[in-house]
C-alpha positions as CSV (number, residue, x, y, z in Angstrom):
1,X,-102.2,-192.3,-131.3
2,X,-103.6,-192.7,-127.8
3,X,-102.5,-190.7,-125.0
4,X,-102.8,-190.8,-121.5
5,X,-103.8,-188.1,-118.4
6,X,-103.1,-188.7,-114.9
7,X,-99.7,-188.5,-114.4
8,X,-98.7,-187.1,-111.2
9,X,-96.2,-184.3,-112.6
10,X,-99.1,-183.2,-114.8
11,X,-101.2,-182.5,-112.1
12,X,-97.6,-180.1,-110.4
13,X,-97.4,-178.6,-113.6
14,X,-101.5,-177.3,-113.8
15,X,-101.7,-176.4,-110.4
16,X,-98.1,-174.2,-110.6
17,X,-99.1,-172.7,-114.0
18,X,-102.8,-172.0,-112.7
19,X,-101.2,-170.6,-109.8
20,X,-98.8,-168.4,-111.3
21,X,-101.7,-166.9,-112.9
22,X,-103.6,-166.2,-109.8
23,X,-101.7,-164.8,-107.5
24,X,-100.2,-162.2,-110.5
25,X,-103.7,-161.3,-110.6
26,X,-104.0,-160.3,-107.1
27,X,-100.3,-159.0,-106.5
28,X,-100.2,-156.8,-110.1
29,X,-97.0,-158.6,-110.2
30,X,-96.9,-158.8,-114.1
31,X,-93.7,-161.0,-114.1
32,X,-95.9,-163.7,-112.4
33,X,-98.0,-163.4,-115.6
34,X,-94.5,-164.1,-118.2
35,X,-93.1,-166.9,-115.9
36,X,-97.0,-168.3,-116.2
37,X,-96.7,-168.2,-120.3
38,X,-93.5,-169.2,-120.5
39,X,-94.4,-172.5,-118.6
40,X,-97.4,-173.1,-120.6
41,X,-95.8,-172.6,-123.9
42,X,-93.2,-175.1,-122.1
43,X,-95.1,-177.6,-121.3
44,X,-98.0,-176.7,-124.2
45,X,-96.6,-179.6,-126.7
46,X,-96.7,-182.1,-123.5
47,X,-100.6,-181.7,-123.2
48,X,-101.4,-181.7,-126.6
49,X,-99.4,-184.7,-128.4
50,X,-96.1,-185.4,-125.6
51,X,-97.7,-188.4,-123.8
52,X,-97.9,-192.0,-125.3
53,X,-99.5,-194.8,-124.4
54,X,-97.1,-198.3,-125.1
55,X,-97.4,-201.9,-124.7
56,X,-94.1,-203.7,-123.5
57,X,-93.6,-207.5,-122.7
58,X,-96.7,-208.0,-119.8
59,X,-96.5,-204.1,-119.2
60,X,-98.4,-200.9,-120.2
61,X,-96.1,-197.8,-120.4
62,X,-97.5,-194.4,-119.7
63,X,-94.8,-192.5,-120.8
64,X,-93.8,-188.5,-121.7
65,X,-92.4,-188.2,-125.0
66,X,-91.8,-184.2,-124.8
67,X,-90.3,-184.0,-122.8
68,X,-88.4,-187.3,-122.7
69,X,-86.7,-186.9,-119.1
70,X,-90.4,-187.0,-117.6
71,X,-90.7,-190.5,-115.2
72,X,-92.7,-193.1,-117.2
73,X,-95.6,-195.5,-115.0
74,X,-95.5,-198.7,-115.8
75,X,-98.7,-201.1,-115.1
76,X,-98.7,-205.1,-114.6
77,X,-101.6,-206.3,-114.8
78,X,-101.5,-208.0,-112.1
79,X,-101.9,-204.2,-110.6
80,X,-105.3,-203.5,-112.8
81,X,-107.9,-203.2,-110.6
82,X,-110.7,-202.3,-113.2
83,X,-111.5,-200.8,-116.9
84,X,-114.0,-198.7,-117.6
85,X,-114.9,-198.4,-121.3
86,X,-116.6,-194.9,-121.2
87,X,-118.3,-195.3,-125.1
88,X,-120.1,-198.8,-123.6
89,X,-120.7,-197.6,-119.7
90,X,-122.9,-194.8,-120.7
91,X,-124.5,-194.4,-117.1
92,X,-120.8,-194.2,-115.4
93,X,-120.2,-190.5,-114.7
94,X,-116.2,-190.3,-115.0
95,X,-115.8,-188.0,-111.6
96,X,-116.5,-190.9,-110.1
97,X,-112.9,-191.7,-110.3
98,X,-111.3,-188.6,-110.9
99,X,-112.5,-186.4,-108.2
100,X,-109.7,-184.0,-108.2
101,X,-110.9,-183.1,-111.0
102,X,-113.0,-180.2,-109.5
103,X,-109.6,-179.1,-107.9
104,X,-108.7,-178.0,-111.5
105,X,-112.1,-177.0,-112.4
106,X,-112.4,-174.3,-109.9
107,X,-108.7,-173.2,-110.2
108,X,-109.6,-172.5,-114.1
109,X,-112.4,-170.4,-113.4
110,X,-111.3,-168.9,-110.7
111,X,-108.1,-167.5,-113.0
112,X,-111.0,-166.8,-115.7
113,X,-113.3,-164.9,-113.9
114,X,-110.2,-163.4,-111.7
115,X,-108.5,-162.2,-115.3
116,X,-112.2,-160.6,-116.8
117,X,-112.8,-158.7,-113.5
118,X,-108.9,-157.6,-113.4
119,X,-108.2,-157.2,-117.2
120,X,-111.2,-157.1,-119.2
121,X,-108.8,-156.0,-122.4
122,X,-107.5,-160.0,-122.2
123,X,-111.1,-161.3,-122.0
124,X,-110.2,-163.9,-124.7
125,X,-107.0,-165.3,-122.4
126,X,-109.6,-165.7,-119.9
127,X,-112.3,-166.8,-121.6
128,X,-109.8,-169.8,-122.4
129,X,-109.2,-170.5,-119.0
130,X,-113.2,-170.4,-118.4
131,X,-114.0,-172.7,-121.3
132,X,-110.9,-175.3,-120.9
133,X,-111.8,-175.9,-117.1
134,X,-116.3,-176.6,-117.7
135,X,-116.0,-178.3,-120.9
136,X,-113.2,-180.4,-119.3
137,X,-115.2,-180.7,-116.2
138,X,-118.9,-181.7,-117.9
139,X,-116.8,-184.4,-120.0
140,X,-116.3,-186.0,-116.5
141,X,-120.1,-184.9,-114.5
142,X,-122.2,-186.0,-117.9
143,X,-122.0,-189.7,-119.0
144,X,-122.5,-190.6,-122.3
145,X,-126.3,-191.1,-122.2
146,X,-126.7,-187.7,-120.5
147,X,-124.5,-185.5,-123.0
148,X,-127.2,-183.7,-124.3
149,X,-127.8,-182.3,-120.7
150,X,-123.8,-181.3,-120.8
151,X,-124.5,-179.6,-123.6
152,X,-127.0,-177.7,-122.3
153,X,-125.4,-176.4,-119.3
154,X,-122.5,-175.6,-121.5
155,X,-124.4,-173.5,-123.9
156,X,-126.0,-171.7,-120.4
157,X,-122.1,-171.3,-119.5
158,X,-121.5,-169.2,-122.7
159,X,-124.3,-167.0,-122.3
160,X,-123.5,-166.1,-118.4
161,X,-119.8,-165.6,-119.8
162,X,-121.2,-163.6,-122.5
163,X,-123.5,-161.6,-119.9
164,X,-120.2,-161.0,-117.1
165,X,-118.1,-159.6,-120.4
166,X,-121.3,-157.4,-121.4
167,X,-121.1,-155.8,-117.9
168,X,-117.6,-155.3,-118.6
169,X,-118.1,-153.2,-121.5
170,X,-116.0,-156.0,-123.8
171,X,-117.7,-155.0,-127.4
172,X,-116.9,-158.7,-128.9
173,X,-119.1,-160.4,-125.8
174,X,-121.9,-161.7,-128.6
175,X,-118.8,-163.5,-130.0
176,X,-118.3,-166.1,-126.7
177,X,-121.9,-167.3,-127.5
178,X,-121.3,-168.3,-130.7
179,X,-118.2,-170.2,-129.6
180,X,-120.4,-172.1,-127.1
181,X,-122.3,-173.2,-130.0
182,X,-119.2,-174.6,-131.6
183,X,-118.1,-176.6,-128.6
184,X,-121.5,-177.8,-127.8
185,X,-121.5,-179.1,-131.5
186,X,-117.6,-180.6,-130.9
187,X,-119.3,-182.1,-127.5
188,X,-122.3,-183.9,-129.5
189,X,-120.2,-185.5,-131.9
190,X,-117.7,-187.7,-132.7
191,X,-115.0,-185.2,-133.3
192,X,-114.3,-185.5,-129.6
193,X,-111.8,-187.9,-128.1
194,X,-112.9,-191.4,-127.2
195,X,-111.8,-192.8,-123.8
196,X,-111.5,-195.5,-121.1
197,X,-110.3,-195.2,-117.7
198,X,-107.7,-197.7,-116.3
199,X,-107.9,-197.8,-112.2
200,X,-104.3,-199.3,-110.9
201,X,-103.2,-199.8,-107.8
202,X,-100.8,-197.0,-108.5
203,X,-103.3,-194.4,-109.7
204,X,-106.1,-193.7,-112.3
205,X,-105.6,-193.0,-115.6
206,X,-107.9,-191.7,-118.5
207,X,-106.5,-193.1,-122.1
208,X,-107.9,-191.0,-124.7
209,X,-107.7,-191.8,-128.5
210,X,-109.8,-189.9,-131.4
211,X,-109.9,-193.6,-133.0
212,X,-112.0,-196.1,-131.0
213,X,-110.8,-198.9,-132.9
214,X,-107.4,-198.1,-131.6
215,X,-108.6,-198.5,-127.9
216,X,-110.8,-201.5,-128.6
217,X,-107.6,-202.9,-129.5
218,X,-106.1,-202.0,-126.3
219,X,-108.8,-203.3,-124.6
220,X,-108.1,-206.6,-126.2
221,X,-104.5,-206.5,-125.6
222,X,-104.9,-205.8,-121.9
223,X,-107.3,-208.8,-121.5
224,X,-104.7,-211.1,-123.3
225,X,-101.9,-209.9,-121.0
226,X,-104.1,-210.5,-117.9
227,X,-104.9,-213.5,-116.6
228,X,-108.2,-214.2,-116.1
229,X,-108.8,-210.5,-117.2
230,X,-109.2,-207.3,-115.4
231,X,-112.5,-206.4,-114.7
232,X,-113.6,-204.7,-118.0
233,X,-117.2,-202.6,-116.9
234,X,-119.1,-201.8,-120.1
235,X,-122.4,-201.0,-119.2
């Protein structure tokens, strides 16, 4: 099932979580830290399988299924200003039109780096936040053709990560190497999502899908309902 990112109230909901985090790391105020994981076990099922991408009448709906209440976007075509198939454009670095992007980036590894420094006992918490805002970040900096590069910064991540949790005395730092190597092998493959990017009038939108069938077919559907077609970039 294809989902969607880019909805405005998911980009509140990082930066409040990511926030929370923060400033309990610089206060001490622990209770910071609870109201923080209590959010993100919230809102955990909405990142990971609450947003669904639908086709109604002329329209695509971007809409929150956990939870339901969550404002749904609707596109015309008419309001399709481009597509960009990221599997066929392999030279089209995504940041390109997702700059904020590095917003989130640097608020992740600031919290990460923050968390090891302040409470090296919870190096795997932060070594979460570290990993979920590079790999996230590469996917957008590496295009297709260059994702052997991303992989190799990646891998040189986990070893400085490694190195900072070494100097920290953690004893299980040789472990955060040996996850690198499994996200760099996740990266290079096709166990990662597939995706195309849908620039609106109203906003930019990444629509992921592990099945690139399923997104050809949206692909195809979004041409029919356009006339003339949007302009579809695939190389």
């Amino acid at each position: 099932m294809a989902r969607f990112q880019g909805h405005p109230i998911e980009d509140a909901i990082v930066i409040l979580i990511g926030g929370l985090y923060f400033v309990s790391l610089l206060t001490k105020a622990s209770w910071l830290v609870t109201l923080g994981g209590i959010m993100f076990m919230i809102f955990l099922p909405t990142f990971l399988f609450g947003r669904k991408v639908e086709i109604r009448g002329d329209r695509i709906v971007l809409k929150f299924e956990c939870p339901p209440f969550f404002p749904k976007i609707e596109v015309s075509p008419g309001d399709i200003v481009e597509i960009i198939d990221l599997e066929q454009a392999e030279e089209v670095p995504p940041i390109k039109y997702y700059k904020k992007a590095l917003g989130f980036t640097l608020l992740w590894l600031l919290v990460g780096f923050t968390g090891l420094i302040e409470k090296p006992e919870w190096a795997f918490v932060w070594a979460g936040w570290i990993y979920w805002g590079i790999i996230g970040f590469l996917t957008l900096i590496f295009p297709k053709k260059l994702r052997k590069q991303g992989a190799i910064v990646l891998l040189s991540f986990s070893v400085i990560v490694s190195y900072v949790l070494y100097l920290l005395n953690v004893s299980l730092y040789p472990f955060y190497i040996f996850l690198g190597f499994i996200l760099v092998l996740s990266y290079l493959t096709d166990l990662r999502e597939k995706a195309i990017i849908l620039v609106t009038e109203k906003g930019t939108y990444f629509i992921y899908s592990i099945d690139y069938k399923e997104l050809v077919e949206l692909l195809k559907t979004i041409g029919r309902l356009s006339s003339g077609g949007p302009n579809v970039q695939t190389a």
